[in-house]
N, C-alpha and C positions, 0 to 999 in steps of 0.2 A: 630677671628682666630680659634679658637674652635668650630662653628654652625655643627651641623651635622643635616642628614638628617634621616629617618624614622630607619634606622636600627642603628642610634650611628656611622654612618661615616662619618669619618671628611675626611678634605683638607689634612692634614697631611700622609693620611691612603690612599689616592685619588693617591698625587703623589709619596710615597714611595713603591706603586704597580707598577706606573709602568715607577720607575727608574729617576725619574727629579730629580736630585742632588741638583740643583739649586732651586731649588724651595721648596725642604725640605729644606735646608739651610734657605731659607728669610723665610718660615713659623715659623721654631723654632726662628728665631732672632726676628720674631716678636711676640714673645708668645704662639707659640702653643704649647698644652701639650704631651708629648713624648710617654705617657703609657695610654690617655686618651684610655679607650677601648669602642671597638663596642659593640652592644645588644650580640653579639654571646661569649664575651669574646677578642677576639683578638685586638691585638694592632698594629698600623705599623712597627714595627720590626717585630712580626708575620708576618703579608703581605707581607714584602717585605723580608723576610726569604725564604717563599711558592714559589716566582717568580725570589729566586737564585740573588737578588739583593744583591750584596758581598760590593760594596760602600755604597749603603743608610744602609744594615744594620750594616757597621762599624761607620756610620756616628751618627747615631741613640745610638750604642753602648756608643759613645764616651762623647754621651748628657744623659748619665745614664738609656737608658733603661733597661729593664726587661728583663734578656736574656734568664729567664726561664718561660715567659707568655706563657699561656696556655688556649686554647679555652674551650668551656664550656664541650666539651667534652673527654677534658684532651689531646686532642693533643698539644705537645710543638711546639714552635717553630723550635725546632733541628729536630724531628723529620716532622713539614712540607718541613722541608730544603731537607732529608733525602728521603722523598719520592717521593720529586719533583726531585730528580737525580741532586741536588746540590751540591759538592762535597766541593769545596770550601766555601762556606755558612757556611758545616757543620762546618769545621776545625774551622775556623773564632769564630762560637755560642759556639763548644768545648773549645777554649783554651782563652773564655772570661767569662767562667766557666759553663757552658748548662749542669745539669745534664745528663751524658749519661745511664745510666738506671730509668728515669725517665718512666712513664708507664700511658698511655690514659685508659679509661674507660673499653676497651676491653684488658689491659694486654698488648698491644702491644707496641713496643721501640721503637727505632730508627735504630737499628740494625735489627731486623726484615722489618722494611721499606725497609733500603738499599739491603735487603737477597733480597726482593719483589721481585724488581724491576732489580735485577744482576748489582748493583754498586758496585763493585769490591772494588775499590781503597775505599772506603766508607766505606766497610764492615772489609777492613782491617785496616783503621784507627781506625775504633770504637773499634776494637777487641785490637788494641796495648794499647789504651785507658781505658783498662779492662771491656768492654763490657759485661755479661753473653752470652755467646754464647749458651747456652742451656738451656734459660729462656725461660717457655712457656706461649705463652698468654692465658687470661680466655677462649678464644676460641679454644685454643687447637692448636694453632701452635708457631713451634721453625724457627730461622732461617733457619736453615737446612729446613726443612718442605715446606719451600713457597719458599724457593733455586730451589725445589727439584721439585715441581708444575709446577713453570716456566720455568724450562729447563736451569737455570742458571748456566753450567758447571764448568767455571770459579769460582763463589762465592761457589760453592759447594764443592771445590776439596779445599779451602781456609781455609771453616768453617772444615772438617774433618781433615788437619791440625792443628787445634786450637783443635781440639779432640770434635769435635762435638758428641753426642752420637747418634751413627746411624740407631740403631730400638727404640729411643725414637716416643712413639707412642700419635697422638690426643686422647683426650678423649674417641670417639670414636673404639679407636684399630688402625686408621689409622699412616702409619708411611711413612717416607722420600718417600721408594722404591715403594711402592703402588702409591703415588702419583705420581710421573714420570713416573710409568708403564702407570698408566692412562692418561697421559697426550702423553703417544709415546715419550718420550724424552730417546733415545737409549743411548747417551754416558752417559747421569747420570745414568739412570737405568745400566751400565754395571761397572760405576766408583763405584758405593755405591756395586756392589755385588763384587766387588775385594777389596772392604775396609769391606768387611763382611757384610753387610745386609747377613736378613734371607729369603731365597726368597720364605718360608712356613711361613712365621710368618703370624697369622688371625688376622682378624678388630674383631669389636665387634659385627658384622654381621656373624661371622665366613669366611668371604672370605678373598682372597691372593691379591698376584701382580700381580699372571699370571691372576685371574678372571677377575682383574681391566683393563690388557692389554687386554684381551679379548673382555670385554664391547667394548672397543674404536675402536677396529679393527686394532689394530697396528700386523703386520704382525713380523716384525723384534723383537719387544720387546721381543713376544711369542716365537718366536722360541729361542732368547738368554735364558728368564728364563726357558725355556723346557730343552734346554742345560745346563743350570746352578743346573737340580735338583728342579724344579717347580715340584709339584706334581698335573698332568693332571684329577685325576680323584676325587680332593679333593670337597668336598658340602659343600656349607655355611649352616649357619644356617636355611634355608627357604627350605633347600634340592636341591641351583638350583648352577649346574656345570659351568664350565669355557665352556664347549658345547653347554647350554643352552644359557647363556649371550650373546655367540657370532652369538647363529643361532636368537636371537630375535632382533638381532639387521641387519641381512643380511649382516656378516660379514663371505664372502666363504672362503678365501683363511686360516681364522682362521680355522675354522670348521675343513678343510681339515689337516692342522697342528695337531690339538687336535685330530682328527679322527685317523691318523698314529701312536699314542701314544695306549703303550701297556695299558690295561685296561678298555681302554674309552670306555662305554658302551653307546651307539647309541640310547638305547632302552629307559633308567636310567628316572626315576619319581624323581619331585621335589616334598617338600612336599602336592606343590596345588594339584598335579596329572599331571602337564604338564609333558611334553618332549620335545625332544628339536624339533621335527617333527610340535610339536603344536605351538612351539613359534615363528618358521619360518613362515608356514601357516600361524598366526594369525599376521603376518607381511608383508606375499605379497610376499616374497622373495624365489622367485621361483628356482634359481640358487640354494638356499641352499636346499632348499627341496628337489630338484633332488640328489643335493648331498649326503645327508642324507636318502635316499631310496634306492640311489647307495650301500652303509653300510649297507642296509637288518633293515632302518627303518620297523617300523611298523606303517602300514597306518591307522591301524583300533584300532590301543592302543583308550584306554578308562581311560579318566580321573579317579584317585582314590587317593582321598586325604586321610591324615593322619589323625589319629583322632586328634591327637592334635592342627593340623592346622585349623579343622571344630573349634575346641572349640575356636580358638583363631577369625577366624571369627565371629562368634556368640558373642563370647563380646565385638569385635569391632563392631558389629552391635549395641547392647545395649546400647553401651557406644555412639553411633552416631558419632564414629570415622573418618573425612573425607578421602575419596578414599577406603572406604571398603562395598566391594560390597557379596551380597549371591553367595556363591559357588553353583554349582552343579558338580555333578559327572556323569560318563560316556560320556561325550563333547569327539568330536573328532576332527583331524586336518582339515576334512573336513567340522566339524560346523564353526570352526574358520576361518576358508576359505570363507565361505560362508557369513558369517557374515559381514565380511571386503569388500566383495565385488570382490574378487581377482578371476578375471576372469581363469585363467592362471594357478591358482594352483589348483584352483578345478577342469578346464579339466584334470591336469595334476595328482592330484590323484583321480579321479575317473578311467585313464588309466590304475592306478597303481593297482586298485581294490578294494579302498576305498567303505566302503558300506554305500550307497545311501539312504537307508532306517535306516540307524544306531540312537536311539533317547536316547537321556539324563534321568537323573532321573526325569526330569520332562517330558516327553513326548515329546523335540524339537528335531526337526529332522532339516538334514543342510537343507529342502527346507524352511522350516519354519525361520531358520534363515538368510535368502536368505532375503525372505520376509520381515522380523524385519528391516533390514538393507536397505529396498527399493533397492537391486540389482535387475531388471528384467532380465537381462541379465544370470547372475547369477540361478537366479530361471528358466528361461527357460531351462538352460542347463540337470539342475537336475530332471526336468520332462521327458527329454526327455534320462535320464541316467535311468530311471525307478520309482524316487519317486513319493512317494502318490497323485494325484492329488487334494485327498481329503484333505488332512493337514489342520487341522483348528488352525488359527492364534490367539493367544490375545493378542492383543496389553495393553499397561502397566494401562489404564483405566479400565483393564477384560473386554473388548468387544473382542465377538470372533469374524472370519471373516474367511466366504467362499473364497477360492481362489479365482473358477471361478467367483463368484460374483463381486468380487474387480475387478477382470480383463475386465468384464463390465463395472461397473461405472468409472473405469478410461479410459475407449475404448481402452483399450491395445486388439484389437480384435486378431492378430498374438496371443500370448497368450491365451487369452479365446479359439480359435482352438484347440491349443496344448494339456491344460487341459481337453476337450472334445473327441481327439485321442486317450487318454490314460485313459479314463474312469472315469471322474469327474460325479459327481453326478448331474444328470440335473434335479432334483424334488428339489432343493434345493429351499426355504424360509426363507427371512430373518423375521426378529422380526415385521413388518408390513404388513407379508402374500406375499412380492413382490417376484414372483420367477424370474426367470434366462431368463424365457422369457419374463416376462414383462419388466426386465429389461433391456434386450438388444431392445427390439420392443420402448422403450422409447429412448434411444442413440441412434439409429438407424444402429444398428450395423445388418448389414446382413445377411452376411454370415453367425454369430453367430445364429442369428433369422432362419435361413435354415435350421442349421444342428440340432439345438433343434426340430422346426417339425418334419423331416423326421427321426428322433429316434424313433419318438411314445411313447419316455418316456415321454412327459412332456405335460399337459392338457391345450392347446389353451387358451379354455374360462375360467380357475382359473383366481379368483377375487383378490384382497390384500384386505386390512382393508377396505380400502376408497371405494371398488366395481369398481379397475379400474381394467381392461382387459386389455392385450396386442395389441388387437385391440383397444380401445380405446385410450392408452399410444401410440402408434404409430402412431393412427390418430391425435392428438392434436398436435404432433409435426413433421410434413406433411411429413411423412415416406412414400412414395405411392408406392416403391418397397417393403415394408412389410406389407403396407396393404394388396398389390395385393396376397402375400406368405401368410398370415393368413387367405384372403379368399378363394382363391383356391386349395392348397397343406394341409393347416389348417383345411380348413371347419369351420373357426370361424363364431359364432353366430354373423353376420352383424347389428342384433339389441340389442345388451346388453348394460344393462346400467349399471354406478357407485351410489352409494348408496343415490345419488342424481337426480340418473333418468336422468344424461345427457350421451348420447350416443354418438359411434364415430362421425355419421355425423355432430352432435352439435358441437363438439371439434375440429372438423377440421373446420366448416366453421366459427365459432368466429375467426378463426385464420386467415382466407381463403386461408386456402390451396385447392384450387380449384381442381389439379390434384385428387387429395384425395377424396375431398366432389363427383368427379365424379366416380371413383372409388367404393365409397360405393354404391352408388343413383344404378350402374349398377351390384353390387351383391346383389340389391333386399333391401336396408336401408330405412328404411320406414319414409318417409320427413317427417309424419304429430305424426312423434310418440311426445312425451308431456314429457316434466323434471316434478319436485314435484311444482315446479312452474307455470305450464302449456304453459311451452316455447318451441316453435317446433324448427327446425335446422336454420328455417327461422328468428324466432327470434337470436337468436344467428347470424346470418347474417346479419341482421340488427346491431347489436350492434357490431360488426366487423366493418365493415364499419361507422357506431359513430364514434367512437376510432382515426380512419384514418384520419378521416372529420375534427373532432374536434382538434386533432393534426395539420391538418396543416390550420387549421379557427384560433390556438393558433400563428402559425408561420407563418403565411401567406406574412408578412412584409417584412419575411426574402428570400423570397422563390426569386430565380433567374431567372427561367425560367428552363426549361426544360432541359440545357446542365451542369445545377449543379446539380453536383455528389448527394447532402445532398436532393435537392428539387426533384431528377428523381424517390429516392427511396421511397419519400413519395407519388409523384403519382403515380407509378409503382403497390404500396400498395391500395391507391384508386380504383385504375381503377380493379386490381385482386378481392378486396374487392366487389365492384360493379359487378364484373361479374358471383361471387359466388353467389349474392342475386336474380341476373337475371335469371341463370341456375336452381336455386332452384324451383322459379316461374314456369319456363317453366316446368322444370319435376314436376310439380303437386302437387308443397308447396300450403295448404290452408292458404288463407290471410286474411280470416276473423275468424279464430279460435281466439281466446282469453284467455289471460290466467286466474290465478284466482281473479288478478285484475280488468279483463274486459279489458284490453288491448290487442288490434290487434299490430300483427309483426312489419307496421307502425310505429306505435306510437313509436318505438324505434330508428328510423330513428334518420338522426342528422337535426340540425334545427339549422341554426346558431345565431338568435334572440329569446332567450325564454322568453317570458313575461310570466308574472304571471298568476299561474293555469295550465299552459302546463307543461308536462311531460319531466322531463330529463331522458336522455338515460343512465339507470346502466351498469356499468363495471363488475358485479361480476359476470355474467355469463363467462367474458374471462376470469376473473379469476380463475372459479373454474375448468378450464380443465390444468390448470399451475401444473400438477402433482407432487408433491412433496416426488419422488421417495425414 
């Protein structure tokens, strides 16, 4: 009769949950124990208290349970009854003796349950009952309080009969009226200020009720405690207004409320230095920021925090305080715009005459924080608003970054344009010597590769670390519209090599790109030139076609014929391959040169039997034109 299972529940506890009268009857007749309790504390008079079961638990009562058991975490039975919106239950546990100020771990009753939840009839029973009515829990609420949260009109209008105290306040400063403001609940917030709530009384933040209506965007709340003698232009302790709360949240119809209010100052710094222009912005919230420029905002306000507020950052930093981050000063509404990514408000004050070039104590400018934020959209705008093309970026590792650069290697090429219309620095080098032309002549970015020549800022044949040229970067990766633009409009050196002596025609024909390897061969690339290796282009052609060979000598099993998609691409690859080593041939590749192994270009040929003593064909000539921009 008594077996339980992993938690300490029994049969008893099984069907006095969920109501078998019958069945609790033949368990207790046949022995089960009435107050046996689970792991957690609770008993089935608990349980079936929690699920308003008014028969099992007078029936339970009647077999001498516990009417005062209590789970481990001091909830009573009375109050499971109570919060479950048992009404009867309650009465029932009450007048079979259920202490009714009994109090769970957190301070809280049963009377506070019922306030929760707006049981009425519950709240007044407990109360005729002699309930404290103005008992607060360790957490800092009264009935009143979580009446007050909920919007529970009824229990509210109940407990201030009973003489609730009505600016009893949480721990915090927080009291009744704050709560309902925040919550938008209009008839309570208008019954407690006709039973006197203070409708200036501060939290321990220093803010109100109209702040807290604010925050929420309650239209109606604000205007009654504005009418009621709400003070519109009161600061909490952080310095930030019932204007601010409301434009950081894109709450217009407030704004415009508090805006029509004598004093309200549009302009007004919180202690971070924000305003309310900044909080909008840094929210998206377009409609408010119109609005708030309509009021003779200031677009161009410049963060300036208080000293006291730097110092109180600075020991939340020390102290490794989570969500506290370094201030800076002079930030504007259009860093914070920018930042966020908000298309819409940064057209819309840049129209207003926000300045474009405006930068932080630390040198970030809003294109920079465009950037930070990955908005290209964003950043395009602001370039073309008039910022720096130059802006150089550090990402949070301190590596800095070339705009245009970035705008290459991502082949955002629309962009790399823009940056170069407005005078981006085309001699720019990164940390491995690569400039702006070898790096777009490697993406294959064109257009970009066009307007860099025909600048005349920027030197064709510069090398990077590794001695690769933009002719060579572009021939490896079978660019043959900027080969043709670096040999012709460029006059690049058709013969340079990389610090390895492998030149373009080498890198384009390992790869075979044919178009290309012809391309060079007819601006005069000289076939029999030699890597450090002693490898001509022809070698490298050979070992291109290896690669191909051998690749499909690996898959040959697999191979369909010619109308599969996977097997077209690899003879396709072949036969190009094949045609590069041909044309090489023909235009006057020497095939008995040798390298300084003594090996002829042959020899690198693919062999699809190699016995011992025969030569395999190496990769690392394909590999060493795989630039690693």
């Amino acid at each position: 009769m008594n077996a339980k299972d992993k938690d300490d529940i029994t049969a008893l506890m099984e069907a006095a949950i969920m109501g078998h009268k019958d069945i609790v009857t033949h368990l207790i007749k046949k022995g089960a124990t009435v107050d046996a309790p689970a792991a957690s504390g609770v008993t089935a008079l608990w349980l079936a208290s929690g699920e308003g079961r008014e028969i099992i638990v007078s029936l339970l009562l009647a077999e001498g349970a516990d009417v005062n058991n209590q789970r481990s975490d001091g909830i009573t039975a009375l109050m499971a009854a109570a919060v479950g919106g048992h009404g009867k239950t309650v009465k029932l546990l009450v007048e079979k003796g259920a202490r009714i100020d009994e109090k769970d771990q957190e301070g809280l009753t049963a009377l506070i349950n019922a306030a929760e939840i707006g049981a009425e009839d519950t709240v007044t029973f407990l109360m005729e009952k002699g309930a404290d009515v103005n008992d607060m829990s360790t957490s800092g609420f009264t009935p009143l309080i979580v009446a007050a949260a909920g919007g529970h009109l009824g229990v509210v209008k109940k407990l201030l009969d009973a003489k609730a105290e009505i600016n009893k306040e949480h721990p915090e400063g927080v009291n009744a009226l704050m709560y309902a403001s925040a919550g938008g609940h209009l008839p309570v917030v208008q019954l407690l200020i006709e039973a006197g709530a203070d409708v200036n009384q501060l939290h321990a933040h220093g803010g109100s009720a109209l702040m807290e209506a604010a925050t929420s965007g309650n239209t109606t709340v604000v205007a009654l405690l504005l009418e009621k003698g709400a003070d519109a232009c009161l600061k909490d302790k952080d310095g930030v207004t019932a204007l601010m709360s409301a434009a950081s949240q894109g709450h217009k119809e407030v704004c415009s409320l508090l805006l029509s209010q004598k004093g309200v100052d549009v302009n007004a710094m919180a202690n971070s230095g924000g305003t309310a222009l900044m909080f909008a912005a840094a929210g998206g919230f377009l409609d408010v920021v119109e609005l708030l420029q309509e009021h003779k905002a200031d677009v161009n306000a410049r963060v300036k925090a208080t000293k006291e507020y730097k110092k109180t950052v600075q020991e939340g930093l020390k102290a490794g305080t989570e969500g506290v981050e370094e201030h800076k000063d002079d930030v504007t509404a259009l860093m914070v715009a920018a930042l966020g990514g908000w298309v819409d408000v940064v057209k819309f004050l840049l129209a207003s005459g926000a300045d474009v070039k405006a930068k932080d104590q630390d040198g970030t400018t809003a294109l920079k924080s465009a950037v930070q934020g990955n908005h290209g959209e964003v950043a395009t705008i602001l370039v073309e608003a008039g910022a720096n093309p130059n802006d150089i970026y550090t990402d949070d590792e301190g590596s800095e970054h070339n705009l245009l650069m970035d705008a290459i290697i991502v082949e955002n090429e629309k962009f790399a344009k823009l940056l170069i219309s407005k005078g981006a620095d085309l001699t720019h080098k990164d940390k491995n010597g690569v400039t702006t032309l070898i790096q777009a002549a490697h993406k294959g970015l064109e257009e970009v590769a066009k307007l860099l020549v025909e600048s005349k800022k920027v030197k064709v044949d510069a090398v990077s670390e590794e001695g690769i040229t933009a002719l060579v970067a572009a021939a490896g990766e079978g660019h043959v519209g900027i080969v043709e633009l670096l040999c012709t409009e460029g006059k690049a050196n058709v013969n340079a090599k990389d610090k390895d002596g492998t030149s373009a025609l080498m890198a384009a024909a390992v790869r075979g790109h044919k178009e290309v390897v012809e391309s060079l061969v007819k601006h005069g690339a000289d076939i029999n030139a030699q890597n450090t290796d002693g490898h001509t282009a022809l070698f490298f052609a050979y070992n291109g076609l290896n690669q191909v060979a051998s690749l499909m000598d690996k898959y040959g099993e697999y191979i369909q014929g010619s109308d599969d998609k996977n097997s077209k691409i690899i003879l396709d690859a072949l036969k190009v391959h094949e045609e590069v080593v041909e044309f090489l041939k023909k235009s006057g590749a020497d095939e008995t040169i040798k390298d300084k192994e003594g090996h002829t270009a042959a020899d690198f040929g693919y062999k699809a039997s190699v016995s011992s003593g025969e030569i395999d064909a190496p990769s690392e000539d394909k590999e060493k034109v795989k630039q690693e921009l």
